[in-house]
C-alpha positions as CSV (number, residue, x, y, z in Angstrom):
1,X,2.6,17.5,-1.1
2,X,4.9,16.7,-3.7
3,X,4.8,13.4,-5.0
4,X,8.4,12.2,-3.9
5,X,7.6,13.4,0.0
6,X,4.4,11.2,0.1
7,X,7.6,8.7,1.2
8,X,7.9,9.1,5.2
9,X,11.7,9.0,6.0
10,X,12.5,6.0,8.4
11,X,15.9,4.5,8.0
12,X,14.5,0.7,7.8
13,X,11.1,0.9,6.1
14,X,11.4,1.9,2.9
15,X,7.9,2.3,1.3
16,X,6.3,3.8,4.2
17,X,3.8,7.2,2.2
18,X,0.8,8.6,3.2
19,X,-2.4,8.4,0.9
20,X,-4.1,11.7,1.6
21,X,-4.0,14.6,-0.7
22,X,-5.8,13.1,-3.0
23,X,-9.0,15.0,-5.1
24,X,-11.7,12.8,-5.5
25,X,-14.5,13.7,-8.4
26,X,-16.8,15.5,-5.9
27,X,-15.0,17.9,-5.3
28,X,-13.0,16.4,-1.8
29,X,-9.7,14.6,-1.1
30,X,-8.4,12.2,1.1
31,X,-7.4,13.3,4.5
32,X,-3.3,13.4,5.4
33,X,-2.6,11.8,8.1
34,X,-5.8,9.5,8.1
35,X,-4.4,6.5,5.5
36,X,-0.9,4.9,5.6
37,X,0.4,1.9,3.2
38,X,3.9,0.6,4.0
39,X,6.3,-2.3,4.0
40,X,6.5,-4.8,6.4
41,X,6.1,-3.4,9.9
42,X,8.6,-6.1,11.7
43,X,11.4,-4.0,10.4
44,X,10.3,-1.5,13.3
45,X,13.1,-0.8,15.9
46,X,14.9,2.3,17.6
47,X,14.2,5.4,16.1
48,X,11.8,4.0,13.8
49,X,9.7,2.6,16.0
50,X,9.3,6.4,17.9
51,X,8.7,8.2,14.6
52,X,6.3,5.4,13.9
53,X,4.3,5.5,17.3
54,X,3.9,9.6,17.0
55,X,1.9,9.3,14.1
56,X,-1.0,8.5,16.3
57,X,-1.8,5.1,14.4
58,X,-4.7,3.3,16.2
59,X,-4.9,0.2,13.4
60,X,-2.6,-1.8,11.3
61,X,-3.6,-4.4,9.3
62,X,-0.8,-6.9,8.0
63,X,-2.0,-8.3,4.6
64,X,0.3,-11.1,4.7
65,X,0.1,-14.8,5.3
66,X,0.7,-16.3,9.0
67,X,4.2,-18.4,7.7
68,X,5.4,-14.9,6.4
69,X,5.1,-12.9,9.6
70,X,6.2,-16.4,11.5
71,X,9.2,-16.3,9.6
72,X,9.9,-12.7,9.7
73,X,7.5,-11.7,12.4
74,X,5.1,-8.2,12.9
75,X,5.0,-4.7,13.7
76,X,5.9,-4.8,18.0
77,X,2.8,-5.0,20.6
78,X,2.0,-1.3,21.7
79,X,-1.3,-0.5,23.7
80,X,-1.5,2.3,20.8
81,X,-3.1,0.5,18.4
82,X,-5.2,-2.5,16.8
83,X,-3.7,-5.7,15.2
84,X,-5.4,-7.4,12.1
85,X,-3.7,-10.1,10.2
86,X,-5.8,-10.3,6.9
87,X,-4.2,-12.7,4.6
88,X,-5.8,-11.4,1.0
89,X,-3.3,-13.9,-1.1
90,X,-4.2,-17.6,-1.2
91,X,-2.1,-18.4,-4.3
92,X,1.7,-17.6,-3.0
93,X,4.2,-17.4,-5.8
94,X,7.8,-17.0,-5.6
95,X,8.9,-13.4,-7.3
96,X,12.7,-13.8,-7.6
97,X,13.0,-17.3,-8.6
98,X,10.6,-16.5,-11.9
99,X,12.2,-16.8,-15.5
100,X,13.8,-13.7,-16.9
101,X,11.4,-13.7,-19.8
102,X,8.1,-13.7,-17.4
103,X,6.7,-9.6,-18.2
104,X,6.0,-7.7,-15.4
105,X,3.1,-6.3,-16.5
106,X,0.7,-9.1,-17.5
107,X,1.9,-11.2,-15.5
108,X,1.5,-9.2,-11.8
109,X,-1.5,-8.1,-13.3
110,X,-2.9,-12.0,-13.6
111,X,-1.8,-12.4,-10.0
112,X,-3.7,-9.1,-8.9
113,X,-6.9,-11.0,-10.6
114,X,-6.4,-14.0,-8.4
115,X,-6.2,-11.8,-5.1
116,X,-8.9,-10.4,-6.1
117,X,-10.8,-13.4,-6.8
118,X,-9.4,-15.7,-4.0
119,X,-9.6,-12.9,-1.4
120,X,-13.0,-11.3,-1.0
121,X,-13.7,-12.4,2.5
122,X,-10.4,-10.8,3.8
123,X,-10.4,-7.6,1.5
124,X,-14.3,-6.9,2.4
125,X,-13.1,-7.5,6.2
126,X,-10.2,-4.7,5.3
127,X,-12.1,-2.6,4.2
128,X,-14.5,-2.6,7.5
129,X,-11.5,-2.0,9.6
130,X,-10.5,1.1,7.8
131,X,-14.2,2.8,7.6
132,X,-14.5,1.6,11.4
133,X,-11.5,2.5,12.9
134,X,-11.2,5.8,15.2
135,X,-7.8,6.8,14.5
136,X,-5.2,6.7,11.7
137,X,-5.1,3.4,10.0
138,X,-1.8,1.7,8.4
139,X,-1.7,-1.4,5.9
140,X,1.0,-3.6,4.7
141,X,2.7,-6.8,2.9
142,X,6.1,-7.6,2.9
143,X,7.5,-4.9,0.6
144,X,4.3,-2.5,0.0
145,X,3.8,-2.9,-3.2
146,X,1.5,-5.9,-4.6
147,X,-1.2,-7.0,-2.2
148,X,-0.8,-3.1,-0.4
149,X,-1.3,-1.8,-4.1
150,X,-4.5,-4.1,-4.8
151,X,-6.3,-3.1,-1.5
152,X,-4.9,0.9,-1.7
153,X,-5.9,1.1,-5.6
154,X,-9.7,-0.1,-4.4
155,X,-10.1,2.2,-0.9
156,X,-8.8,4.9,-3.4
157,X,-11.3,4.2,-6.3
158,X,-14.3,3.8,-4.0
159,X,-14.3,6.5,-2.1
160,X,-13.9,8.6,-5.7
161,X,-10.5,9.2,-6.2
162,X,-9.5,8.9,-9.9
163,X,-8.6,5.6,-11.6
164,X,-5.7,7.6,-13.0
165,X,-4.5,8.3,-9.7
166,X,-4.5,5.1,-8.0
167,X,-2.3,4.1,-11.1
168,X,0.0,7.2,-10.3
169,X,0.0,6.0,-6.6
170,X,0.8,2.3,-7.2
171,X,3.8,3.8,-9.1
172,X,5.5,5.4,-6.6
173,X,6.8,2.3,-5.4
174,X,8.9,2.4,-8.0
175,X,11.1,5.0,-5.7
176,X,11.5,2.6,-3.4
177,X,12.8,-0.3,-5.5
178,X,16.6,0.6,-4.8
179,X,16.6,-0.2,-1.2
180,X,13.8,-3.3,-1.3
181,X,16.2,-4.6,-3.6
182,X,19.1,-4.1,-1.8
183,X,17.2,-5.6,1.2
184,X,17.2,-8.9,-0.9
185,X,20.6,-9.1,-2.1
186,X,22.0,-8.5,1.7
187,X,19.5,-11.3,3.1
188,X,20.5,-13.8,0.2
189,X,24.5,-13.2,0.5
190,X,24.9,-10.9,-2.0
191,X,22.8,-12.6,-4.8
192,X,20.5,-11.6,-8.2
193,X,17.1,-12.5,-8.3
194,X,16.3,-14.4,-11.2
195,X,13.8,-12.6,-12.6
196,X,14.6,-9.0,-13.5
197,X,11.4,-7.8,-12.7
198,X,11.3,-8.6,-9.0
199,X,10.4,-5.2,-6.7
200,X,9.2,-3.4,-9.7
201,X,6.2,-1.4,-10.0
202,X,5.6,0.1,-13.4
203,X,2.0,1.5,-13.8
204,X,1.1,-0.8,-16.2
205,X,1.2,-3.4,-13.5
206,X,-1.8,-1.5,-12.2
207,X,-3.5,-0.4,-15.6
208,X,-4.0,-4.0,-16.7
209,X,-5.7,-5.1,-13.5
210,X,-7.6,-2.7,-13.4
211,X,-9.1,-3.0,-17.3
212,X,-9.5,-6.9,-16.3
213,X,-11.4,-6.2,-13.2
214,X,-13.7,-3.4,-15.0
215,X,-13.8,-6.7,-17.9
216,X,-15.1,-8.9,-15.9
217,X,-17.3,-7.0,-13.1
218,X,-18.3,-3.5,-15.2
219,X,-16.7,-1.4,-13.0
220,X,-14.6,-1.2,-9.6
221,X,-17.6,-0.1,-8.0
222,X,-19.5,-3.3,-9.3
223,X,-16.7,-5.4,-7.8
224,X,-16.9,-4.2,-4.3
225,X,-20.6,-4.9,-4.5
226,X,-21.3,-7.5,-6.4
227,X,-18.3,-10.0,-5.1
228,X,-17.2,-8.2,-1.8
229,X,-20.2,-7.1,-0.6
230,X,-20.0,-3.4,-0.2
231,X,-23.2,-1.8,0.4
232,X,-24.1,2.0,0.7
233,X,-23.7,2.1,4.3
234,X,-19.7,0.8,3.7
235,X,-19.1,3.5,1.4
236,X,-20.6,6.8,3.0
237,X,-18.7,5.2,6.2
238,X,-15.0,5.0,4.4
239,X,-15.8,8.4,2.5
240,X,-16.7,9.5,6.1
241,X,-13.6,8.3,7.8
242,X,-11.5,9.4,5.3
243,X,-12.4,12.6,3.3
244,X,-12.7,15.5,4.2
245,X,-16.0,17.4,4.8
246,X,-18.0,18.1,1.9
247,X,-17.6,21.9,0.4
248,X,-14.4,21.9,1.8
249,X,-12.5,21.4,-1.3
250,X,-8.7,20.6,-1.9
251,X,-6.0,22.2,0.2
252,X,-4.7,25.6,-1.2
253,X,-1.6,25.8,-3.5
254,X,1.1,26.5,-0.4
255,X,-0.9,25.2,2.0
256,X,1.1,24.0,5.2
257,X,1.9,20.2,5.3
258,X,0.8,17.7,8.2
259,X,3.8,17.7,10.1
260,X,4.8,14.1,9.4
261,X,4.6,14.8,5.7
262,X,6.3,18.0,6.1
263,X,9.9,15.8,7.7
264,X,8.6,13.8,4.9
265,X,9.5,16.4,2.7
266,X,12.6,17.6,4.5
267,X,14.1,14.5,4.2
268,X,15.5,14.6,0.9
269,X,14.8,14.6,-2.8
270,X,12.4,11.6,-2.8
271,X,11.6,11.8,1.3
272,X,13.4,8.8,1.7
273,X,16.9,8.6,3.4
274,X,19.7,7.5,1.1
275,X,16.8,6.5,-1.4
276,X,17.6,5.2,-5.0
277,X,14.3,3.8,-6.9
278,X,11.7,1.0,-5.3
279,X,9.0,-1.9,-5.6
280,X,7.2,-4.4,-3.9
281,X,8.7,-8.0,-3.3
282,X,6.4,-10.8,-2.2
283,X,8.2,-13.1,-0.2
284,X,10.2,-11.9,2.5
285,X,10.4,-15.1,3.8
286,X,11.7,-18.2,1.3
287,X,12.0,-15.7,-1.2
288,X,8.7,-14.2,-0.9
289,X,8.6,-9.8,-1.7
């Protein structure tokens, strides 16, 4: 799969890709069709909502706080599937009001340390859900792109997918950022947010939090253990869930897509309809992306 068509094409969810595909450094990948990360699910409606059911998800887990998804609300009730509200952020901050001087970079990064601090009790209890669950599994924020690119960056890493690759796949918000952005402007009458970097994703974002966290705790793999509480038994389950069989390898150059990834790829040049570039806001609700 080509990295533009990991973007699923709905017309109101904008950062909607698929995680599978991915080689981990055994000799496996990640599973299509098995791991989702997305923007808010309340945008859900019509058309949308259909493509969204037929992907078979049987779990989503909302990783934002209760006043956003009062404000904004959540992905509709469906027999279908699971509902987990798993508020990983205890610090809000407000993205577009920030100075236009504030760096994207260190300063995202810094908050990413704080999630990952404040947070350990939610992101271990994340983490259950997705080795536990029996079908496909979706996760999301507001915009997909911070607290979705904390908690996709760790499932990634721990299950032995490259450091350089989560990095790569926090990126790709960054085809998103066009229409996020756009999102913003229409809900605050046409306005600028303050700060420049609001909805951006640059892989640096990712790079520095990851150095701090290796800093701090020795490695990713220390982290999870050490502060979340990931034992053995978590890890073989989520490599379980999510890989695919040992000896089996990566899929074949030209191998046939999962049929959701192949409209995927149909859809256009980046997967997404009427796509320009993309990133994760905080605060969908009081300025939150």
């Amino acid at each position: 799969m080509t990295r533009q068509s990991r973007h699923m094409p709905f017309e109101r969810l904008h950062n909607f890709r698929d995680l599978g595909g991915y080689a981990t450094g055994d000799g496996r990948s990640v599973r299509w069709g098995r791991l989702y990360r997305s923007d808010s699910l309340a945008k859900l409606a019509g058309e949308d909502w259909e493509r969204f059911l037929g992907l078979g998800i049987g779990t989503v887990v909302d990783l934002r706080h209760p006043w956003e998804i009062e404000a904004r609300g959540r992905v509709p009730d469906d027999a279908s599937f699971t509902y987990h509200n798993l508020s990983i952020e205890h610090r809000p901050y407000d993205q577009p009001s920030l100075g236009p001087g504030i760096e994207v970079g260190p300063f995202l990064a810094e908050r990413y340390m704080e999630v990952a601090d404040d947070g350990v009790a939610e992101l271990r209890e994340a983490l259950e859900v997705i080795a536990a669950a029996d079908g496909p599994v979706v996760f999301h924020c507001a915009s997909g792109k911070d607290r979705t690119g904390l908690l996709a960056a760790l499932v990634l890493i721990l299950v032995g997918v490259s450091e350089a690759d989560a990095v790569e796949d926090f990126a790709l918000t960054e085809l998103a950022t066009g229409r996020l952005l756009a999102d913003w402007r229409a809900a605050h009458e046409g306005r600028e947010p303050r700060w420049p970097g609001y909805g951006r994703a640059p892989a640096e974002v990712m790079t520095l939090f990851l150095a701090a966290l290796i800093r701090r705790h020795g490695s990713v793999r220390d982290y999870a253990a050490n502060a979340l509480g990931v034992d053995e038994a978590l890890l073989d389950a989520l490599r379980e869930r999510l890989l695919t069989p040992a000896g089996a390898g990566l899929p074949a150059a030209g191998a046939k897509l999962p049929a959701a990834a192949a409209a995927a790829a149909d859809a256009g040049a980046d997967g997404i309809p009427g796509a320009a570039v993309a990133g994760e806001t905080h605060t969908e609700a009081a300025g939150r992306t």
